[in-house]
C-alpha positions as CSV (number, residue, x, y, z in Angstrom):
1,X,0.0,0.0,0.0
2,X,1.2,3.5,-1.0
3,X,2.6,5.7,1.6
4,X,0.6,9.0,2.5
5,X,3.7,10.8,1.1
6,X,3.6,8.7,-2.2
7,X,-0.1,9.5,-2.5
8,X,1.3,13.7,-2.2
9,X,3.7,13.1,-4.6
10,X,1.3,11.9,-7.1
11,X,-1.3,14.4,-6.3
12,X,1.8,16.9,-6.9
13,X,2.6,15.4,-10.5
14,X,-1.7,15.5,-11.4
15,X,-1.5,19.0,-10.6
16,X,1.7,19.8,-12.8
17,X,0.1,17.9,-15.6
18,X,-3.5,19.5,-14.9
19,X,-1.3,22.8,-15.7
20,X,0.1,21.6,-19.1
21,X,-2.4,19.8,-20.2
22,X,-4.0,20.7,-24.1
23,X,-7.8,20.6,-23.0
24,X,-10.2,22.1,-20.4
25,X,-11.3,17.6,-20.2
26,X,-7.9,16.7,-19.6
27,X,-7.4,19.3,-17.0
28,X,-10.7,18.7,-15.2
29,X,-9.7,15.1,-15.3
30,X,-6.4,15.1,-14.0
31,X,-7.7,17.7,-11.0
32,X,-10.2,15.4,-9.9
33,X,-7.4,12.4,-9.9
34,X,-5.1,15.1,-8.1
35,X,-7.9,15.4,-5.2
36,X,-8.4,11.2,-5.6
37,X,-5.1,11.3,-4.5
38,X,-5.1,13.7,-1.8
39,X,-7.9,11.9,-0.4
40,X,-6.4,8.8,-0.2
41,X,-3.3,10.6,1.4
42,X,-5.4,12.2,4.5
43,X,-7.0,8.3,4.5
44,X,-3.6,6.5,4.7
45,X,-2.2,9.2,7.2
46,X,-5.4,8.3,9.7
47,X,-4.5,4.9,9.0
48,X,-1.0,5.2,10.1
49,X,-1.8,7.3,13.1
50,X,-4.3,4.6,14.2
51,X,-1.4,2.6,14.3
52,X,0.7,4.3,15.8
53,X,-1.7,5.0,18.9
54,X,-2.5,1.0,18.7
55,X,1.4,0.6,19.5
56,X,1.7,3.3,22.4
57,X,-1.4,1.5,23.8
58,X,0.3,-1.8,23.9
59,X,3.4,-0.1,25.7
């Protein structure tokens, strides 16, 4: 499973190729796969913080 930085970075590159891109569709489409991805970053970053407050528990 992606990391919640890897998810970033690919929201980052959707963005940069949102900017370049040759059509109002292709933009729009790679904006809402930039936000996918952000979305699945915050969902992987609760994810890991669940974890890590399972492990302090444990202690």
């Amino acid at each position: 499973m992606p990391t919640r930085t890897e998810h970033i970075h690919e929201a980052e590159r959707l963005e940069r190729q949102a900017e370049i891109a040759d059509n109002a569709h292709a933009r729009a489409a790679l904006r809402r796969m930039a936000q996918a991805s952000r979305g699945a970053a915050a969902l992987v970053g609760m994810f890991e913080a669940s974890d890590e407050d399972c492990s302090l528990a444990r202690l």
